[in-house]
N, C-alpha and C positions, 0 to 999 in steps of 0.2 A: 384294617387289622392285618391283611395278607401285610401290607406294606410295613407296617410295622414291626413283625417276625422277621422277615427279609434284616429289615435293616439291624436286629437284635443278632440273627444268623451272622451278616458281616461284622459286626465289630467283635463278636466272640473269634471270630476266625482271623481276626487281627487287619483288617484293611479297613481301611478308612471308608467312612459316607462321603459323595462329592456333590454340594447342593448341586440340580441341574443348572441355576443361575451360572455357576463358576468353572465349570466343567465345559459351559460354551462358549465363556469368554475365553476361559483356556485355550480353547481347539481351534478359535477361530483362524485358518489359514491363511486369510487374506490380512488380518491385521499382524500375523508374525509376519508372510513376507516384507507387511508394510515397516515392520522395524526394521528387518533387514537390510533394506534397499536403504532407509534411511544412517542406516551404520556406514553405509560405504560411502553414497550420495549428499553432500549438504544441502538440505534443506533449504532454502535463500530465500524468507519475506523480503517486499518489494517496500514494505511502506508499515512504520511503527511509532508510532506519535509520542511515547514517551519521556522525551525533553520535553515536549509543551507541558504534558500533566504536570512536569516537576514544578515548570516553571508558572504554575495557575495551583499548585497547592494550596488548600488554605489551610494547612498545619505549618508548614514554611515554603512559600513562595521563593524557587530559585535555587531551595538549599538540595545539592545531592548529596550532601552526605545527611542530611537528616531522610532523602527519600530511599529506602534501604532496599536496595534487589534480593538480596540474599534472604528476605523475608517476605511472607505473604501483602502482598500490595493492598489497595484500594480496589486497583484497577485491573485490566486484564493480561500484565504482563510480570512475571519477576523471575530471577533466575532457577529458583526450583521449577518453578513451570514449563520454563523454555528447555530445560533437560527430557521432563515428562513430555515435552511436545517435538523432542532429539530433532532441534533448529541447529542446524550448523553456518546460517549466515543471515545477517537484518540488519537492511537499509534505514538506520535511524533517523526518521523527517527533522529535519530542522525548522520546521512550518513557521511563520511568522503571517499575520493574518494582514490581506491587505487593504482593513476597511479604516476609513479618516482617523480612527484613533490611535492605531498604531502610525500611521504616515504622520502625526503630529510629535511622535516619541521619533521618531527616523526610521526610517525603512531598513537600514543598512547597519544602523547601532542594535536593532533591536536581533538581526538576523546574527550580528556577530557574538551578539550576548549567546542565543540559542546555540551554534553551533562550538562554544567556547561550553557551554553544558552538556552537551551531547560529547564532546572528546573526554570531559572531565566523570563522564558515567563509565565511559573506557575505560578509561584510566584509574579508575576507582576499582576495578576487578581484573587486576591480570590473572588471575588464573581462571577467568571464565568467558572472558571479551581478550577483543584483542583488533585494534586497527586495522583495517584493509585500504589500501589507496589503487594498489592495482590488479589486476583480476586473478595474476598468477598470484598473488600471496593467499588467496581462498582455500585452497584446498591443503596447505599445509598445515595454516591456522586450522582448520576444519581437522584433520590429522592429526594436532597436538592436543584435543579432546577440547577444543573453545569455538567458542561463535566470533567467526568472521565480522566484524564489525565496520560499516560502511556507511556516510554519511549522504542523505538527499534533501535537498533544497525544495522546498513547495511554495510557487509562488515568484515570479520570474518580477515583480516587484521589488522586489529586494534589492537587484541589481541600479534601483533609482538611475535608470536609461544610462546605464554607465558600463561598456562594456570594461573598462579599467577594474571594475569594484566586479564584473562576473570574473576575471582574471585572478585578482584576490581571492574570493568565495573558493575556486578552483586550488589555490594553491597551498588552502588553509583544510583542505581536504572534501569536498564537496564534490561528488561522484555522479549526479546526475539534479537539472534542475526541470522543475515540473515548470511549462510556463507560463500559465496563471493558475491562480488558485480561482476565487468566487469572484472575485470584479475584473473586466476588462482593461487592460491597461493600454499605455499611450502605442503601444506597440501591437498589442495584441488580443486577439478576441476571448472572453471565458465563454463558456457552456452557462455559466449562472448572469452573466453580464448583459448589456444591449450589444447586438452586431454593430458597431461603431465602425470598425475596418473592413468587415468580408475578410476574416482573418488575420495575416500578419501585414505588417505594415513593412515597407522598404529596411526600415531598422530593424522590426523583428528578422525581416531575413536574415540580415548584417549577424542581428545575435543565436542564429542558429549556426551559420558558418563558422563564425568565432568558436563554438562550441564544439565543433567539427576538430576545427583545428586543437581544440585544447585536448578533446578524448573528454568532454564532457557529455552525458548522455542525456538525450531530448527526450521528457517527459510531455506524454500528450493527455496524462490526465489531467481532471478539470477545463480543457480546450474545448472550444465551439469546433465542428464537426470543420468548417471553413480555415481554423488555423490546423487541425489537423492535418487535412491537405495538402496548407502549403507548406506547413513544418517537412513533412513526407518528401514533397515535391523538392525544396530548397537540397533537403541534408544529404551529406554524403555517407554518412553512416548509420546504422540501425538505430530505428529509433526505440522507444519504451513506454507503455501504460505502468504505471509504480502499482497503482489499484482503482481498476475500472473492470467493469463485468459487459454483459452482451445487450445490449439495446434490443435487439430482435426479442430477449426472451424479460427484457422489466423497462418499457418505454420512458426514459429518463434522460435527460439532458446528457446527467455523469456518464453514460456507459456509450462503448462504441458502438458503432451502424456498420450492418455487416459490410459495408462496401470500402469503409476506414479498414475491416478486419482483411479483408484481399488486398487493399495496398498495404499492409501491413506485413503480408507474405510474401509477395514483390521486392519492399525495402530490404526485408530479412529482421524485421524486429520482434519488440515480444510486446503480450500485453497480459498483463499480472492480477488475476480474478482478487476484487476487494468481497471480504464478505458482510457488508453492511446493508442490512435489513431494507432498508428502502431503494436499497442499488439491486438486489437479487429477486424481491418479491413484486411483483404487477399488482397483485390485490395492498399492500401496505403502501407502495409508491400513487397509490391511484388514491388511497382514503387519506392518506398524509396531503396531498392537493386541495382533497375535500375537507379535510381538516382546516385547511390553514385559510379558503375561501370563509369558510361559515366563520371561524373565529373572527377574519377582519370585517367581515359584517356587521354579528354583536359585539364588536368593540367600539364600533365609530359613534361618538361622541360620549365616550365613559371615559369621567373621568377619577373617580375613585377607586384607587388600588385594591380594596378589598374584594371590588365587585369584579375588579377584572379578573382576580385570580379564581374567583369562583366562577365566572363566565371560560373563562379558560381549562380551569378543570373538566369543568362539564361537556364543553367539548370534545375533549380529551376524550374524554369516558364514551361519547357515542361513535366516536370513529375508532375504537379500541378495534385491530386483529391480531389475527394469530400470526406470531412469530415466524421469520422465516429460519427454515430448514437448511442442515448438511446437504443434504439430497437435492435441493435447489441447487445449492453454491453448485454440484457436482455438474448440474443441468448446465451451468455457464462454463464451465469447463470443455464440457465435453461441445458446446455448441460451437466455441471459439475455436476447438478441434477442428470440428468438420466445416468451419468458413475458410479458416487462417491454413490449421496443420497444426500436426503436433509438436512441429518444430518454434510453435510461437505463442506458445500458452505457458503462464508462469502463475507465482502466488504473492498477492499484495493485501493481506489482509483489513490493515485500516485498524489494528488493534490501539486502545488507547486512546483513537481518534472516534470513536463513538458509543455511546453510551451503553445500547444492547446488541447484542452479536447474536445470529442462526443458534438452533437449538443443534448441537452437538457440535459447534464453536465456539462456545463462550468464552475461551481464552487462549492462549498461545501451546497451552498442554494439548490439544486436542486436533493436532496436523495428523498422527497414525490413525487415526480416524475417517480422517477425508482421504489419505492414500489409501489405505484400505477398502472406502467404496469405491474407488476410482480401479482398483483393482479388480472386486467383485463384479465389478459391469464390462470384464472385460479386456482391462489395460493390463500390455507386457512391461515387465519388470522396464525395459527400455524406455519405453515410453512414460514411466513412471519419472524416472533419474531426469529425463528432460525438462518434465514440469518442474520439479521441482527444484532443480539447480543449474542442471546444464543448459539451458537456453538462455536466462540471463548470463550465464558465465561467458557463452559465446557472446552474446549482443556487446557486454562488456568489454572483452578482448578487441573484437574488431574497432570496437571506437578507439582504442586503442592503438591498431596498428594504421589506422586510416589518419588518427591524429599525427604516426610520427610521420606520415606522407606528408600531410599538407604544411605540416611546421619546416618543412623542408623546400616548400613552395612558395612558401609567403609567410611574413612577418605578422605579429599582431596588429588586428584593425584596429585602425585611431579613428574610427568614422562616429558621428554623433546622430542624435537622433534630427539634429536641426539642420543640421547637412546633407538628412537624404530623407527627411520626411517635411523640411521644411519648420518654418517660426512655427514654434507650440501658439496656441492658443490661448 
């Protein structure tokens, strides 16, 4: 009753009631600075899968202009969002999957198709994309009130052992190549793959230096901890995680090992936290194993579809947990801090490229959120602008200025993979 006088008293007196809900989302001062910092600073995801969704639509497979940005998506990316989540730069994956079915379509037809969608998404909105090829163009594009737009290759596949065709990919705009995705290739080891090489292969080296020389940037996600190494080892320039998190803190193949995260500091590279549920959480990456053991057990010798999908649901249902958290992603963050520095911690969220995202990430609106905790725990405005822009922009740059050295030193390599790894198999 007092409360209610109160509040009868204020509005006869002319000022407004303010729920306490809205009154402390208002005040909250760690999420205005986080707008702040993000006005001045662009924002730059490492890694956004959105050409593939376009291109696995099942409303229209392929078509951009029937998949519409300017409207609310399916998925977890569209341009009202990316304003509410004030992105001022995203590494669009041009991912092509390296498993026999697409190597039977080409590796290299299907990669040009994606990254001929991924320009065509550009180019479909200039006044809210806009091309980036080299690092100084970021911040003017970011300046003229649009998202820096930059293209990444996933999957060192692609290149079908052809340093000619990585030359190509390079020239058609292709900014950094991750080098493998989920299967090992003839060159180089995955994190999902069998150790076949102990990392890279004599070519793989060949195609890290090529890379070198182009100002192409070394993506070491998805790598086995071995080519990481000797990618590190080989390059001459800073290398890159697009979206990989802390193995110390979710035991997982995908994420690095803090000892990767110190030669990482060494190199001068960066490595760009993905926030996907089973990369950030040790209880969902440890029951998803458990998952996936018991299902292939009650599957072996079933062979009626019905029953698998009910065998598979039910699975599903006993290894159900809870969702990972902002508050985690923030835990990887800050853990890569204090291995690496804060001079080599970035954001590669992985958006588009997987199904559920941490509970206050669930889509590309929701970065003032995570710089806001990252504030709250702590972080100067400085170190803020680093995550989230200025340390790729440096990593970037130097590949950059290391490429115009070495184009200055040597021609492009004409070496094969048969000439320095010997007769394939």
């Amino acid at each position: 009753m007092i409360t209610t006088a109160l509040a009868v008293m204020t509005l006869l007196q002319g000022a407004p009631v303010v729920p306490k809900t809205a009154s402390k989302t208002a005040a909250d001062p760690f999420l205005t600075r986080a707008r702040a910092i993000l006005k001045e600073t662009p924002l730059i995801d490492g890694h956004n899968d959105v050409p593939w969704a376009i291109r696995i639509s099942k409303e229209k497979p392929m078509d951009v202009e029937a998949y519409d940005l300017r409207k609310a998506t399916a998925g977890q990316t569209d341009l009202p969002r990316m304003a509410q989540g004030m992105m001022g730069g995203q590494f669009w994956s041009v991912y092509i999957p390296g498993e026999e079915e697409t190597k039977k379509l080409g590796y290299a037809k299907v990669q040009l198709e994606q990254i001929e969608i991924a320009r065509r998404v550009i180019q479909k909105y200039p006044d809210r994309l806009e091309l980036a090829v080299n690092a100084s163009q970021v911040l003017p594009i970011f300046r003229r009130g649009k998202v820096a737009s930059m293209l990444g290759m996933e999957g060192g596949h692609a290149i079908e052992n052809s340093l000619g065709a990585l030359r190509a990919f390079y020239a058609l705009g292709a900014r950094y190549m991750t080098l493998t995705h989920n299967v090992t290739l003839d060159w180089a080891d995955a994190a999902a793959g069998p150790a076949t090489h102990g990392g890279l292969t004599k070519f793989g080296e060949e195609v890290v230096r090529e890379m070198n020389r182009l100002g192409m940037m070394i993506d070491l996600s998805h790598t086995s901890p071995e080519t990481m190494e000797d990618a590190i080892r080989v390059s001459a320039s800073p290398v890159i995680f697009s979206h990989s998190s802390a193995r110390a803190l979710c035991d997982v193949p995908r994420n690095v090992p803090d000892a990767i995260l110190r030669q990482v500091a060494s190199n001068g590279g960066v490595v760009m936290v993905t926030f996907v549920p089973g990369f950030i959480s040790q209880d969902i990456a440890t029951k998803a194993r458990e998952r996936r053991e018991a299902l292939k057990a009650k599957l072996e010798g079933v062979t009626d579809e019905a029953e698998k999908k009910r065998i598979t649901d039910e699975v599903a249902a006993q290894f159900k947990t809870k969702n990972a958290t902002l508050a985690q992603v923030a835990d990887h963050i800050e853990h890569i801090r204090r291995i690496a520095g804060v001079d080599h911690v970035g954001l590669g969220g992985d958006y588009d490229g997987t199904d559920e995202l941490p509970e206050g990430l669930e889509d590309v609106s929701k970065y003032p959120g995570l710089v806001a905790e990252l504030l709250r725990r702590g972080w100067t405005d400085a170190d803020v602008k680093k995550l989230v822009g200025e340390n790729i922009l440096r990593v970037w740059a130097s590949n950059e200025q290391i490429a115009a050295r070495l184009r200055n030193e040597r021609p492009a390599s004409t070496a094969t993979i048969e000439a320095l790894d010997g007769a394939r198999k």
